[in-house]
C-alpha positions in Angstrom: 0.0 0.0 0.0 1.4 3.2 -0.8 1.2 6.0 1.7 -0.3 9.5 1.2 2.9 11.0 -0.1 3.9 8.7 -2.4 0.2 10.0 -4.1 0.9 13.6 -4.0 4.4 13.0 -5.4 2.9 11.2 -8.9 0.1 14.2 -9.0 2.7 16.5 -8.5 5.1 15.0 -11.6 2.0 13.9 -13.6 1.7 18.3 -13.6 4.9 18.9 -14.2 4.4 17.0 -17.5 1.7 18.0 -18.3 3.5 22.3 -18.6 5.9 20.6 -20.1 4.6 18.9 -22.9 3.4 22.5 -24.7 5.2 21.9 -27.8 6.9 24.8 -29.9 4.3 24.8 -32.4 1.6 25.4 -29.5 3.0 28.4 -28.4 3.4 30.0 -31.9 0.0 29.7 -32.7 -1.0 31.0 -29.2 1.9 34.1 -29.8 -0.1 34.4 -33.8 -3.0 34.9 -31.8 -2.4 37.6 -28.7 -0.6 39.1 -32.3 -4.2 39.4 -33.9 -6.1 40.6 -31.0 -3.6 43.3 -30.2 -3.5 44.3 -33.6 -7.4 44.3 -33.3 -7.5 46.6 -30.4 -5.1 48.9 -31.5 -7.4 49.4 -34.5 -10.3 49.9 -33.0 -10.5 53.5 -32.3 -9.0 54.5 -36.0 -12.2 51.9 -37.2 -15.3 53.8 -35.0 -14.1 57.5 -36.4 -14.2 56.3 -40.2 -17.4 54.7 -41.4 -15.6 53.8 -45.1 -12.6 52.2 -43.4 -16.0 50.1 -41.3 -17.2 49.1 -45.0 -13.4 48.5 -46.4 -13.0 46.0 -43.5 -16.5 44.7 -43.6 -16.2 44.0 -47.7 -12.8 42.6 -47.1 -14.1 39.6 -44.8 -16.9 38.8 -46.8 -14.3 38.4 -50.1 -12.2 35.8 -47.4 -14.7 33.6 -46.1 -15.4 30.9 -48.2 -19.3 30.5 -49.4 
């Protein structure tokens, strides 16, 4: 039988595993991401002062996304 520590040591390691095993690739898509959203925010208050730059971006995403 194994005692109380012996369980908290495997939990503990199991954890420690689990951080570690974020590959590379992971964290460049998550980096890609925060990118994006900062890139978003920054362009917001350009975006609510100019209505054509609203239907620019607004045209642009409808000539991405696939139908």
């Amino acid at each position: 039988m194994g005692s109380k520590v012996d369980l908290k040591s495997k939990t503990k390691n199991s954890k420690v595993r689990d951080v570690n095993s974020i590959s590379d690739e992971d964290k460049s898509v998550w980096f890609i991401w925060i990118g994006l959203v900062f890139v978003a925010i920054a362009a917001l208050p350009f975006i609510a002062r100019s209505p054509d730059l609203i239907g620019f971006i607004a045209d642009l995403c409808l000539a991405v996304s696939p139908v």
